[in-house]
C-alpha positions as CSV (number, residue, x, y, z in Angstrom):
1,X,-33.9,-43.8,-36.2
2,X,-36.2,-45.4,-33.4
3,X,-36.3,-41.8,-32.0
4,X,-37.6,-40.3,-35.8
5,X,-40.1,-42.9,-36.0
6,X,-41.6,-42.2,-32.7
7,X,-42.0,-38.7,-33.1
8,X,-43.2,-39.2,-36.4
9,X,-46.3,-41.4,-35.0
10,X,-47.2,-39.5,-32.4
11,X,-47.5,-36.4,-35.0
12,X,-49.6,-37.9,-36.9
13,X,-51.7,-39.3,-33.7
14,X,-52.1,-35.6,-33.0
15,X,-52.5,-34.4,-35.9
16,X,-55.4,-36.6,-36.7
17,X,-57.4,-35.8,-33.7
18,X,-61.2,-34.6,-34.3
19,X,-62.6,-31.1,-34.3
20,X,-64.0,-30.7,-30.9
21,X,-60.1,-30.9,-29.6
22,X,-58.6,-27.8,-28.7
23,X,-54.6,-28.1,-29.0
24,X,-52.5,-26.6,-26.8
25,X,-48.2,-26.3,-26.2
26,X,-46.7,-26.0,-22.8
27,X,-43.9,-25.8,-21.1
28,X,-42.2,-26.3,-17.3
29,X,-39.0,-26.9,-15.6
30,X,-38.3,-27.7,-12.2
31,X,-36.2,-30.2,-9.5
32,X,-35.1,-33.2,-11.1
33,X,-34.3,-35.6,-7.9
34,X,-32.7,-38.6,-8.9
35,X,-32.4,-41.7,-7.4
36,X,-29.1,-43.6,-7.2
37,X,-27.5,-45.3,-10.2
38,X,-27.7,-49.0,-9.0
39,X,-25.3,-52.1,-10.1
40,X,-24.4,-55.4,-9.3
41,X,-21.0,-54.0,-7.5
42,X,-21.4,-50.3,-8.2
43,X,-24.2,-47.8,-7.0
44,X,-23.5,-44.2,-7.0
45,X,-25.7,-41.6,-5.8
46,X,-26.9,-39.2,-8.5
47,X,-27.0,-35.1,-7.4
48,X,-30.1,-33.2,-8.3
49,X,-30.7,-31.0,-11.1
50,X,-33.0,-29.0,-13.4
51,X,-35.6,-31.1,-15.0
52,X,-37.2,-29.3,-18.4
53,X,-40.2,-30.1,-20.1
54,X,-41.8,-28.7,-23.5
55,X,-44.9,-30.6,-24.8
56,X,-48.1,-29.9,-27.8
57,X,-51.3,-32.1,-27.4
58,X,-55.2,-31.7,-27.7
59,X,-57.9,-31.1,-25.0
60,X,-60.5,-33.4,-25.1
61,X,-62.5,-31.8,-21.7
62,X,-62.1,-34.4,-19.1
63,X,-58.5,-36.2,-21.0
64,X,-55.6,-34.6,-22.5
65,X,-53.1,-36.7,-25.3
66,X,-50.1,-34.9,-25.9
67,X,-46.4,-35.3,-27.3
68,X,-43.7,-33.6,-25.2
69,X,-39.8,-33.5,-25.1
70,X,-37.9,-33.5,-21.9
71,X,-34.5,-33.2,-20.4
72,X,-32.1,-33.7,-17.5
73,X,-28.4,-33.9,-16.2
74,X,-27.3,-35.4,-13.3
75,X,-23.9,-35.1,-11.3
76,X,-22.2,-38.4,-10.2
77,X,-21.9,-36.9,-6.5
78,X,-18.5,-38.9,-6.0
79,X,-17.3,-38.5,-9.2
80,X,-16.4,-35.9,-12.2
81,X,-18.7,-38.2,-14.4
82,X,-22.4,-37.6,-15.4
83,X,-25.6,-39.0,-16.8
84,X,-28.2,-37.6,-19.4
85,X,-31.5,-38.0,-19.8
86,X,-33.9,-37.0,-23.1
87,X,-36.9,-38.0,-23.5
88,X,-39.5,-38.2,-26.2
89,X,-42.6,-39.2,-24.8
90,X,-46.5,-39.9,-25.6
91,X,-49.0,-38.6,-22.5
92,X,-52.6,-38.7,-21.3
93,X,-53.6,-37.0,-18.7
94,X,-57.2,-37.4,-16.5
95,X,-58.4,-33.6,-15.4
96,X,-61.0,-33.9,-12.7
97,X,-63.6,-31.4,-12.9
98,X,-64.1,-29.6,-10.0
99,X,-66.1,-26.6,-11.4
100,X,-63.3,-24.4,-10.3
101,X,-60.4,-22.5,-11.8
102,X,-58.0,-25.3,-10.0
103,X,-58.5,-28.5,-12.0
104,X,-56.3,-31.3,-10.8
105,X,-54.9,-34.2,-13.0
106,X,-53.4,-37.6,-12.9
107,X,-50.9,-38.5,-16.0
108,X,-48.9,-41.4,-17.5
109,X,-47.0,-41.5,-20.1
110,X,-44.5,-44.0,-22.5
111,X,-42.0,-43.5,-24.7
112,X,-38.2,-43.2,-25.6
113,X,-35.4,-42.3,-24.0
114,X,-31.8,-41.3,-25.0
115,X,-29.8,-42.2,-21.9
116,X,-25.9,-40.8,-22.3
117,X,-23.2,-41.5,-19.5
118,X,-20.5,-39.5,-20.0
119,X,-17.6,-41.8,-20.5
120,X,-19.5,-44.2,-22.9
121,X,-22.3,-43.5,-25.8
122,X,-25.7,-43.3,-25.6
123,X,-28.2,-46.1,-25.3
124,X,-32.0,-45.5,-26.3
125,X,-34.6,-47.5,-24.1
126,X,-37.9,-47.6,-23.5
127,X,-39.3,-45.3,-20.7
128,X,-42.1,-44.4,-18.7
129,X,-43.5,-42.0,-16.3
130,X,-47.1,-41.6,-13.9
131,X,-47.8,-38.5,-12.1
132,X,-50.4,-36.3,-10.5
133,X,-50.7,-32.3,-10.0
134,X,-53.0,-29.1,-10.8
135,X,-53.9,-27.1,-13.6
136,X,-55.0,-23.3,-12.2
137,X,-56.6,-21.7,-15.3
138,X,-55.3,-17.5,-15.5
139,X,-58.0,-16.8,-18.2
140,X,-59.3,-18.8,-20.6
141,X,-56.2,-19.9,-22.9
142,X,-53.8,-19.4,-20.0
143,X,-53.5,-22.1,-17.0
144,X,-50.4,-22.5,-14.8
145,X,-49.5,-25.8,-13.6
146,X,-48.2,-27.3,-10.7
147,X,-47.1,-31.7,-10.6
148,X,-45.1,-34.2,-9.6
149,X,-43.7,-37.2,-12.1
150,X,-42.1,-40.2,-11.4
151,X,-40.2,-41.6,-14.7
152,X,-37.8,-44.5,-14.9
153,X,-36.0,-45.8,-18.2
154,X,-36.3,-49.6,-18.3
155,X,-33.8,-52.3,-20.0
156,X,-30.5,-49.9,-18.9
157,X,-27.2,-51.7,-19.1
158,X,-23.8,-49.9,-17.9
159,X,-21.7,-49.4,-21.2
160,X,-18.6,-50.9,-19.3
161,X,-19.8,-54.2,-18.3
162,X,-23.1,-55.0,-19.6
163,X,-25.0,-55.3,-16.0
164,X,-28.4,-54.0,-15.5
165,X,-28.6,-51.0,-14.3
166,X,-31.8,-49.6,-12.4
167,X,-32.1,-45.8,-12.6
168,X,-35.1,-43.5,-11.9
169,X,-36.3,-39.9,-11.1
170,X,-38.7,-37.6,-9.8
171,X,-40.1,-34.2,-10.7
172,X,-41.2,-31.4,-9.4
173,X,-42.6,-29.2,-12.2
174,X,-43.6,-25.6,-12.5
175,X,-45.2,-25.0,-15.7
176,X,-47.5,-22.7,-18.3
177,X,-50.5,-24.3,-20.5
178,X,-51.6,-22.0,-23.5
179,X,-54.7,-23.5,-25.3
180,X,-55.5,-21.8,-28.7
């Protein structure tokens, strides 16, 4: 429900943004590297994956606000067990002009995250992410996009024993801007 209600604001947050916005969807996938799944008495390394991405939001000129969706899958490298990641998340990004067709950017972002290990049911927590990259604008709706994010899901207990569990990854994205 939590997950619903989120998406459901930031909607609306877009959807109520003023005229001089131009909105835009975009999508990337890339290396998810993740970094161990640490316990009291039990850290496992995590192998790397794919990391997607899909995401709508407005142009503002110098700031972007956007909603995106993302997703990853990591192998327990010692194990036959695994842990999921989906995220629903609100972003703003910074572009700095450089009066070139290669803008870079640096992002944050906050939202939700559905974290699923696979011997026990899912837990939603709060999440968030910072990163940096470039934007190298094709033509004028098209820009290809090249960053690095570093998100971590906060308040994450293990499903057997309740212990806190600290868990976090990094991205390397490849991605595709379309501005209408």
């Amino acid at each position: 429900m939590k997950k619903i209600i989120l998406a459901l604001v930031l909607l609306a947050g877009i959807a109520s943004t003023p005229a001089i916005a131009k909105p835009y969807v975009s999508g990337s996938v890339g290396l998810g590297i993740a970094g161990n799944w640490d316990e009291v008495d039990w850290n496992q390394k995590l192998d790397s994956s794919v990391a997607w991405n899909c995401a709508a939001g407005y142009n503002f000129g110098t700031y972007r606000l956007e909603g995106a969706l993302g997703y990853e899958k990591h192998d327990f490298t010692n194990t036959p067990d695994d842990v999921s990641m989906l995220t629903v998340m609100a972003n703003g990004y910074y572009d700095i002009d450089t009066n070139s067709k290669i803008t870079p950017y640096v992002m944050a972002g906050l939202g939700v995250a559905d974290v699923k290990v696979s011997w026990a049911d899912s837990s939603t927590n709060f999440v968030w992410q910072v990163g940096f990259g470039a934007g190298f604008k094709v033509d004028d709706n098209v820009t290809l996009d090249l960053g690095y994010r570093y998100i971590r899901p906060e308040g994450l207990e293990c499903p057997d024993d309740h212990a806190d569990v600290s868990l976090h990854s990094q991205h390397i994205m490849a991605g595709i801007r379309y501005q209408f």
